[in-house]
Jmol script that loads the backbone (N, CA, C; Angstrom):
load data "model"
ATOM      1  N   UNK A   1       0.851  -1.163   0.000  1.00  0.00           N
ATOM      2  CA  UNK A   1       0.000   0.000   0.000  1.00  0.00           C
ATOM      3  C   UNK A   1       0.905   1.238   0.000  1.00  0.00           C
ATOM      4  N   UNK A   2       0.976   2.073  -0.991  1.00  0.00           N
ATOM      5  CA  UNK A   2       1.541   3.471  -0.585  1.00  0.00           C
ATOM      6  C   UNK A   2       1.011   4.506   0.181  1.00  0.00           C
ATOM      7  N   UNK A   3       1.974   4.726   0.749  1.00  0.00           N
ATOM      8  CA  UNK A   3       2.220   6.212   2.034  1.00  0.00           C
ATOM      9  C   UNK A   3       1.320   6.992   1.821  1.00  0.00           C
ATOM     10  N   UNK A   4       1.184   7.556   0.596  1.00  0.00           N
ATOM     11  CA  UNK A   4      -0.238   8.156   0.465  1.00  0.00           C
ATOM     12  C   UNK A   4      -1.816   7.659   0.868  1.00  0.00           C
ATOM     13  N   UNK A   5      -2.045   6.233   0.640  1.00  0.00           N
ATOM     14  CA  UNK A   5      -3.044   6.132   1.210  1.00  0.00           C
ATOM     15  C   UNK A   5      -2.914   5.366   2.308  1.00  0.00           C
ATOM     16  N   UNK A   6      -1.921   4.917   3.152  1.00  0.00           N
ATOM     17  CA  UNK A   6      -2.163   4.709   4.668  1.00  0.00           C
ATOM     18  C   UNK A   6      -2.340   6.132   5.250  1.00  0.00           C
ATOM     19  N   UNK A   7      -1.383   7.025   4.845  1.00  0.00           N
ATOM     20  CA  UNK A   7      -1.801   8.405   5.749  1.00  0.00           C
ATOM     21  C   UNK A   7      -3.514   8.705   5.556  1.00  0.00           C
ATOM     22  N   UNK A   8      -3.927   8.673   4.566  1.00  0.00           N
ATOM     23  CA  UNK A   8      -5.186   8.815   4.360  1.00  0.00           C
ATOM     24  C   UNK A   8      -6.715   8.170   5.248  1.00  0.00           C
ATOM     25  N   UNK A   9      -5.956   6.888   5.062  1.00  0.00           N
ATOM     26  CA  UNK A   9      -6.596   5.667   6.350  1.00  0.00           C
ATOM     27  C   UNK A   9      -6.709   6.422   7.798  1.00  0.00           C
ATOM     28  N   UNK A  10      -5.125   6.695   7.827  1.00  0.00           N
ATOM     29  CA  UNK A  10      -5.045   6.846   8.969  1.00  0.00           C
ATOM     30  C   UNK A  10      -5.879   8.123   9.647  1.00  0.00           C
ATOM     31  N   UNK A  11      -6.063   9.395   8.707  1.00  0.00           N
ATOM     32  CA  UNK A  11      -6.525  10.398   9.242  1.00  0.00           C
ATOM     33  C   UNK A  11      -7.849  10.351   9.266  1.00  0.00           C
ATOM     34  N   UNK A  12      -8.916   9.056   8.482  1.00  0.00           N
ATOM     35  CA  UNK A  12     -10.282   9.048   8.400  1.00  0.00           C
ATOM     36  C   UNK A  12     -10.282   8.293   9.675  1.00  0.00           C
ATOM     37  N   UNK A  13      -9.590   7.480  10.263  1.00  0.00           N
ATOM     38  CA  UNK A  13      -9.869   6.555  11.249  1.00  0.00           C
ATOM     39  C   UNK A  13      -9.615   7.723  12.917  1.00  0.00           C
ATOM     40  N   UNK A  14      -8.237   8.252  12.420  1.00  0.00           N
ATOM     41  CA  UNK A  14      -7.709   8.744  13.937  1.00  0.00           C
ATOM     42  C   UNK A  14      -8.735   9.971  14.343  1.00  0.00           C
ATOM     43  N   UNK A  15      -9.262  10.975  13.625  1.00  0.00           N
ATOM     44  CA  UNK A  15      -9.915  11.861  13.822  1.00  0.00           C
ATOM     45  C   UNK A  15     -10.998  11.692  14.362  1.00  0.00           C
ATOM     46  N   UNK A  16     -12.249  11.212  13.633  1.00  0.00           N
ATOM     47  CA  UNK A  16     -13.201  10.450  14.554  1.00  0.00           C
ATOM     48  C   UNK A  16     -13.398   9.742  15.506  1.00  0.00           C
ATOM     49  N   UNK A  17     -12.249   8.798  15.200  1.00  0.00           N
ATOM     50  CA  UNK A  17     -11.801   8.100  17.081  1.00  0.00           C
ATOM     51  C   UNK A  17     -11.317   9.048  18.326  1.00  0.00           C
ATOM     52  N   UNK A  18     -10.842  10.010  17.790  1.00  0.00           N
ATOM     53  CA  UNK A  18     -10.486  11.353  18.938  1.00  0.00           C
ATOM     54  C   UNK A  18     -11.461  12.137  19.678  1.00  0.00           C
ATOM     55  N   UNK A  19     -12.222  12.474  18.252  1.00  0.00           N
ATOM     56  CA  UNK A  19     -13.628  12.677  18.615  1.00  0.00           C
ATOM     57  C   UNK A  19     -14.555  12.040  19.616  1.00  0.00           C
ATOM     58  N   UNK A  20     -14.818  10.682  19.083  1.00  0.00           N
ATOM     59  CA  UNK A  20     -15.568   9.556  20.191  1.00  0.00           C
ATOM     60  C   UNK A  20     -14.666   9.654  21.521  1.00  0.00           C
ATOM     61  N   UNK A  21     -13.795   9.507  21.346  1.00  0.00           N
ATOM     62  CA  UNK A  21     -12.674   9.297  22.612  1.00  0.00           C
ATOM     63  C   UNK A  21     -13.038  10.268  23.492  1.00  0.00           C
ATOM     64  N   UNK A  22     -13.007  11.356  22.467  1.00  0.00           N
ATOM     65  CA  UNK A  22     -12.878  12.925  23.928  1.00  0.00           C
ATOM     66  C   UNK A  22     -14.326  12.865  24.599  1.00  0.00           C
ATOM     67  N   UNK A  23     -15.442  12.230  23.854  1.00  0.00           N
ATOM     68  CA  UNK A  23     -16.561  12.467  24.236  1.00  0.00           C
ATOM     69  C   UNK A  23     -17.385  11.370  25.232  1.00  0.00           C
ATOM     70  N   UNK A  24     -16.569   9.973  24.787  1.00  0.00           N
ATOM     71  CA  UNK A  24     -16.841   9.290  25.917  1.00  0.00           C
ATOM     72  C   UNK A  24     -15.982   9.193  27.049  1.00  0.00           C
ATOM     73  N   UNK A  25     -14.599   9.695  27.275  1.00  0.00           N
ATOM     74  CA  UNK A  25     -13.946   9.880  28.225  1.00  0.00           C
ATOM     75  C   UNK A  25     -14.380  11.274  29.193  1.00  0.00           C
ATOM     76  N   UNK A  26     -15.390  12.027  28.213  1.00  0.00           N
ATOM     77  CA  UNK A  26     -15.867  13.314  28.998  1.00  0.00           C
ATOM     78  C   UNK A  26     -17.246  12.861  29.619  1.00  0.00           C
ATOM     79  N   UNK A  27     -18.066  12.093  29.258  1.00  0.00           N
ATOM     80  CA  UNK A  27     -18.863  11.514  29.871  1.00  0.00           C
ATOM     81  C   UNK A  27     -18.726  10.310  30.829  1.00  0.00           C
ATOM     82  N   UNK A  28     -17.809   9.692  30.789  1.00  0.00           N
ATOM     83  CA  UNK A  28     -17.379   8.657  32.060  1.00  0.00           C
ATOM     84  C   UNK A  28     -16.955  10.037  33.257  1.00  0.00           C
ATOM     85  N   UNK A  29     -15.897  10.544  32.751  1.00  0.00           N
ATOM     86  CA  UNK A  29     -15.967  11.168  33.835  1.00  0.00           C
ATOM     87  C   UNK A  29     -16.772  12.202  34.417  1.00  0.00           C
ATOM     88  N   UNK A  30     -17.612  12.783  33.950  1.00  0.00           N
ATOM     89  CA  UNK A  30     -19.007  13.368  34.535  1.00  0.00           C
ATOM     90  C   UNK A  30     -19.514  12.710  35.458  1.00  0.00           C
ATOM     91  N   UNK A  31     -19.773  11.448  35.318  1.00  0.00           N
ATOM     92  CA  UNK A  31     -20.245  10.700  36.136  1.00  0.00           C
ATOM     93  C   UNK A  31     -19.419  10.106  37.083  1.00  0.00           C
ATOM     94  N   UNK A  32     -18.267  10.553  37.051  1.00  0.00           N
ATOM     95  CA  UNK A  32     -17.511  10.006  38.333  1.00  0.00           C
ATOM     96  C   UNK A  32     -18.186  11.150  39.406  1.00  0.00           C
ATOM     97  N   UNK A  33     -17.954  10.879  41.050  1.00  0.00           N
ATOM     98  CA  UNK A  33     -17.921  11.553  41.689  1.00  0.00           C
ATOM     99  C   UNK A  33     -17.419  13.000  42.031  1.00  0.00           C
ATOM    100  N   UNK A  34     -17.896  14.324  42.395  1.00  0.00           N
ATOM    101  CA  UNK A  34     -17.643  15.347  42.234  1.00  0.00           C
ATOM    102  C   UNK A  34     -15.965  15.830  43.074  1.00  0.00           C
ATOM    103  N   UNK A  35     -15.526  14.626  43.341  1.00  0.00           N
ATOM    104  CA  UNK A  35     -14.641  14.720  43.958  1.00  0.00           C
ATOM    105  C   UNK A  35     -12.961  14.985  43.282  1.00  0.00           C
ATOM    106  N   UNK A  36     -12.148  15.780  43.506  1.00  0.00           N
ATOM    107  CA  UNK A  36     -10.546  15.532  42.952  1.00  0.00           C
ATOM    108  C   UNK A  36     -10.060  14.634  43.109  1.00  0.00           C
ATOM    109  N   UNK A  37      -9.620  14.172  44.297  1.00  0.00           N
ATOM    110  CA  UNK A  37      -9.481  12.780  44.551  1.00  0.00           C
ATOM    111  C   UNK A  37      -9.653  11.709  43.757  1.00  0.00           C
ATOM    112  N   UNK A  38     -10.741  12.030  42.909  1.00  0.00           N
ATOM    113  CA  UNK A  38     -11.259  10.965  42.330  1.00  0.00           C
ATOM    114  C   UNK A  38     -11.119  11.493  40.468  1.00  0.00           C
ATOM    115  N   UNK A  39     -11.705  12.739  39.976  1.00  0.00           N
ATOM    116  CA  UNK A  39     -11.501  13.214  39.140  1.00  0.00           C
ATOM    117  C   UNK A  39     -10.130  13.384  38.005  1.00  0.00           C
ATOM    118  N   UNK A  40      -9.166  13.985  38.846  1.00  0.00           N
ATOM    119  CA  UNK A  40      -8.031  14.068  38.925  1.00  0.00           C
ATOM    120  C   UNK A  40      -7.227  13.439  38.256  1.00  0.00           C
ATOM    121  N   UNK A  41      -6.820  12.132  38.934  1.00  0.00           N
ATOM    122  CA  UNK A  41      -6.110  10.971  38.245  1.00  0.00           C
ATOM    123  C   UNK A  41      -7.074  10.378  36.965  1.00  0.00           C
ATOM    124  N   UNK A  42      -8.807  10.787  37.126  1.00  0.00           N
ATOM    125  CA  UNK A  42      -8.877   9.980  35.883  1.00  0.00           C
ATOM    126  C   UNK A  42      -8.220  10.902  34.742  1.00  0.00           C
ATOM    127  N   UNK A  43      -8.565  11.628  34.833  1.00  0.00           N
ATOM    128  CA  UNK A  43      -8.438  12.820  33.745  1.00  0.00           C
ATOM    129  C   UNK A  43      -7.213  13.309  33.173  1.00  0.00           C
ATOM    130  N   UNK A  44      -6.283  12.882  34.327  1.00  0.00           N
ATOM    131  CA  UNK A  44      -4.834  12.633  33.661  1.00  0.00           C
ATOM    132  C   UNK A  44      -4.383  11.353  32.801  1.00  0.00           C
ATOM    133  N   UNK A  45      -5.433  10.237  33.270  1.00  0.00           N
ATOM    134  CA  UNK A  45      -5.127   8.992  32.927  1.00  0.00           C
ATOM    135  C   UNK A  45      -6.010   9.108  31.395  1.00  0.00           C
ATOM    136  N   UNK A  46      -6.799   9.725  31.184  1.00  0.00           N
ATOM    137  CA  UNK A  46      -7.597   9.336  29.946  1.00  0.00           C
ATOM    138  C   UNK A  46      -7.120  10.704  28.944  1.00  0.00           C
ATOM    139  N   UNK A  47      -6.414  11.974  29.410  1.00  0.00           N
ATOM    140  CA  UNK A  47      -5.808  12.892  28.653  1.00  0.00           C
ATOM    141  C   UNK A  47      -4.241  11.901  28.261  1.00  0.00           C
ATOM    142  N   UNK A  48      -3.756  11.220  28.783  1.00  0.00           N
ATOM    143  CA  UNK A  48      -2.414  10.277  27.964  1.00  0.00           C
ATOM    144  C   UNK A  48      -2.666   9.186  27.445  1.00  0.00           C
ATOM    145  N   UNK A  49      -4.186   8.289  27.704  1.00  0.00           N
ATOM    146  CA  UNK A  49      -4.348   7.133  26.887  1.00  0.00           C
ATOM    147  C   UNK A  49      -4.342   7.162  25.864  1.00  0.00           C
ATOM    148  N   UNK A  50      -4.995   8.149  25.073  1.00  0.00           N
ATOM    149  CA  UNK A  50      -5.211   8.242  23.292  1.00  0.00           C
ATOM    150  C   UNK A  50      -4.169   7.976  23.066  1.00  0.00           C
ATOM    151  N   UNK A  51      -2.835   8.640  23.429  1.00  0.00           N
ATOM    152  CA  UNK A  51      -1.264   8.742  22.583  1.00  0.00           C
ATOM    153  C   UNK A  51      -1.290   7.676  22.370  1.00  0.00           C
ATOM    154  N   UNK A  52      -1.449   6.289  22.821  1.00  0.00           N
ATOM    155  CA  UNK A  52      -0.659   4.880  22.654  1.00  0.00           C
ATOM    156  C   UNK A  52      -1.447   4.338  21.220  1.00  0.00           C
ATOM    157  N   UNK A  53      -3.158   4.732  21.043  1.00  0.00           N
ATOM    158  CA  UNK A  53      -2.973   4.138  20.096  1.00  0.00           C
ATOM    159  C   UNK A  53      -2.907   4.908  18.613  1.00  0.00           C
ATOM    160  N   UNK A  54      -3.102   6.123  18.993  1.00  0.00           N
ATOM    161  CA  UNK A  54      -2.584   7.324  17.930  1.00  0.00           C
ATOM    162  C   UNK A  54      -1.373   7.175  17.808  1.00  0.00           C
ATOM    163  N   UNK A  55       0.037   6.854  18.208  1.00  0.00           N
ATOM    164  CA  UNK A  55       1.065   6.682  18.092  1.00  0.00           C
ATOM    165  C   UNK A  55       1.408   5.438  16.954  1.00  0.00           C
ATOM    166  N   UNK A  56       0.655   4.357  17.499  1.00  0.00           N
ATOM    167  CA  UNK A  56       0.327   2.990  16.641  1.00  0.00           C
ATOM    168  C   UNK A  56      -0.051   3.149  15.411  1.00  0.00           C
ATOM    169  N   UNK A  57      -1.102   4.199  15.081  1.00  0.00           N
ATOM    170  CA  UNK A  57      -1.707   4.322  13.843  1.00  0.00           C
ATOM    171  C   UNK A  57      -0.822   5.471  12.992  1.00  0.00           C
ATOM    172  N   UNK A  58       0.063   6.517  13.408  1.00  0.00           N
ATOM    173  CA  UNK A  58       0.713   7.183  12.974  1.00  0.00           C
ATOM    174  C   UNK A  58       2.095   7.056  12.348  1.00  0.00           C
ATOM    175  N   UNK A  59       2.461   5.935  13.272  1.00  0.00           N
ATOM    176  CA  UNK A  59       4.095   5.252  13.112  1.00  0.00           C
ATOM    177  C   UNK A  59       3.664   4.019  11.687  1.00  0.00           C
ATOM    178  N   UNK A  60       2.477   3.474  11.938  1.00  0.00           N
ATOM    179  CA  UNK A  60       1.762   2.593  10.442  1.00  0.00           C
ATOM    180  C   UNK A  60       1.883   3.058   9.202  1.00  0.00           C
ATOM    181  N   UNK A  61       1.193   4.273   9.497  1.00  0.00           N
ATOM    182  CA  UNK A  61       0.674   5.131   8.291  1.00  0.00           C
ATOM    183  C   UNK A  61       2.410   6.130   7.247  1.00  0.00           C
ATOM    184  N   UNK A  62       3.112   6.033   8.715  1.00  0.00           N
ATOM    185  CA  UNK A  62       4.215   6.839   8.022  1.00  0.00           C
ATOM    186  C   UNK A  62       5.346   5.344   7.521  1.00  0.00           C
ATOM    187  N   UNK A  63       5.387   4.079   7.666  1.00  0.00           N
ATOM    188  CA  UNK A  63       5.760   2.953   7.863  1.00  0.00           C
ATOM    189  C   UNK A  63       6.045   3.208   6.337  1.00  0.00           C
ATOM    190  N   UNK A  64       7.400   2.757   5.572  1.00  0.00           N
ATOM    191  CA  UNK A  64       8.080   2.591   4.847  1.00  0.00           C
ATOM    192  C   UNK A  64       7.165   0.701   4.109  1.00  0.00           C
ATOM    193  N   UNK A  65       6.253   1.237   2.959  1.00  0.00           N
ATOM    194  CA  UNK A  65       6.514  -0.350   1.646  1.00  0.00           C
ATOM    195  C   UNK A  65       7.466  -1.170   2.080  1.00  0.00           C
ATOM    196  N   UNK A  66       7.271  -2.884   2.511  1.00  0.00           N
ATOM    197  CA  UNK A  66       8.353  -3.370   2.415  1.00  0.00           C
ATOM    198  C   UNK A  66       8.744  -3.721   1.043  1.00  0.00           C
ATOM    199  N   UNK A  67      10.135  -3.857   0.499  1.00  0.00           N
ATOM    200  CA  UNK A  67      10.113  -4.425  -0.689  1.00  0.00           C
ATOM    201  C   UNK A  67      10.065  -5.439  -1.404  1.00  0.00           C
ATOM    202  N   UNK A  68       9.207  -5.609  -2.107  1.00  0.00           N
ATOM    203  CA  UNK A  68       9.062  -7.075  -2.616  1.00  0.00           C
ATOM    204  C   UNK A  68      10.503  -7.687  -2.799  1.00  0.00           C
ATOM    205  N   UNK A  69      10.603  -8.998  -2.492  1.00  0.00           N
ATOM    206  CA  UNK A  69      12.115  -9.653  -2.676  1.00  0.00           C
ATOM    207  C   UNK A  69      12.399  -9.663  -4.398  1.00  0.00           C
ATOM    208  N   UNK A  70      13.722 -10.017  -4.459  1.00  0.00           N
ATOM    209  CA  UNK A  70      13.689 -10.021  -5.948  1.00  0.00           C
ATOM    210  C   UNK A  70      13.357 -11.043  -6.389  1.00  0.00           C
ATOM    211  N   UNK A  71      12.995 -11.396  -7.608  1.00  0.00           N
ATOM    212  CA  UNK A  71      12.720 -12.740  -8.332  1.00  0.00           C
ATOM    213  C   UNK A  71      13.855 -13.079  -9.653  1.00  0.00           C
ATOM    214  N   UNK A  72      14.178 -14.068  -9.000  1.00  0.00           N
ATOM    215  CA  UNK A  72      15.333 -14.631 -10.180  1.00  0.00           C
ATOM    216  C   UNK A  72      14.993 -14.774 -11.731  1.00  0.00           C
ATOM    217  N   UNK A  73      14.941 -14.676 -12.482  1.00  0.00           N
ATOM    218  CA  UNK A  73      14.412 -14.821 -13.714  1.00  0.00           C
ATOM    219  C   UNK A  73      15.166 -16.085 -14.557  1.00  0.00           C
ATOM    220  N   UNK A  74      13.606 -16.362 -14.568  1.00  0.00           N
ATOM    221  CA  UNK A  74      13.685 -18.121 -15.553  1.00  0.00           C
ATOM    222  C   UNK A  74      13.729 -17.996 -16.954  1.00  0.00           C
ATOM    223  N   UNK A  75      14.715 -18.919 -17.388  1.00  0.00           N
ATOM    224  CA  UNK A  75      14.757 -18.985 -18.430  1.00  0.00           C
ATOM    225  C   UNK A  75      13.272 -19.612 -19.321  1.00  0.00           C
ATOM    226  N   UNK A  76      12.843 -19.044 -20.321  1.00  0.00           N
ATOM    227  CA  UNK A  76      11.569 -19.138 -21.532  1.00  0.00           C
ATOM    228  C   UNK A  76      12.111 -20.418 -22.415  1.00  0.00           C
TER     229      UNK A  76
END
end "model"
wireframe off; spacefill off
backbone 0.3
color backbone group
């Protein structure tokens, strides 16, 4: 697949998943308790989760064609 269209993949997939992400990680935590204690650590914990798999899909998308091996050529 060329670089051009994994980046492409990648930006129809990662964007909308950021989207969903921010919006169900903003609604879990709504519903946590009104507390810091409690707030706090999630919100640090779910503002660094995305990176791991945005990182995954970014390092893919920029990922170098492997090259096909060569093929010996047979004699006709």
């Amino acid at each position: 697949m060329e670089p051009r269209q994994k980046k492409l993949i990648a930006l129809i997939i990662l964007v909308p998943g950021l989207v969903a992400y921010a919006g169900a990680a903003g609604a879990l935590g709504a519903a946590l308790p009104h507390t810091t204690l409690l707030q706090l650590p999630y919100y640090i914990t779910a503002g660094i989760a995305w990176i791991f798999p945005a990182r995954w899909l970014i390092q893919w998308a920029e990922r170098e064609p492997k090259a096909a091996p060569d093929r010996p050529e047979t004699p006709s």
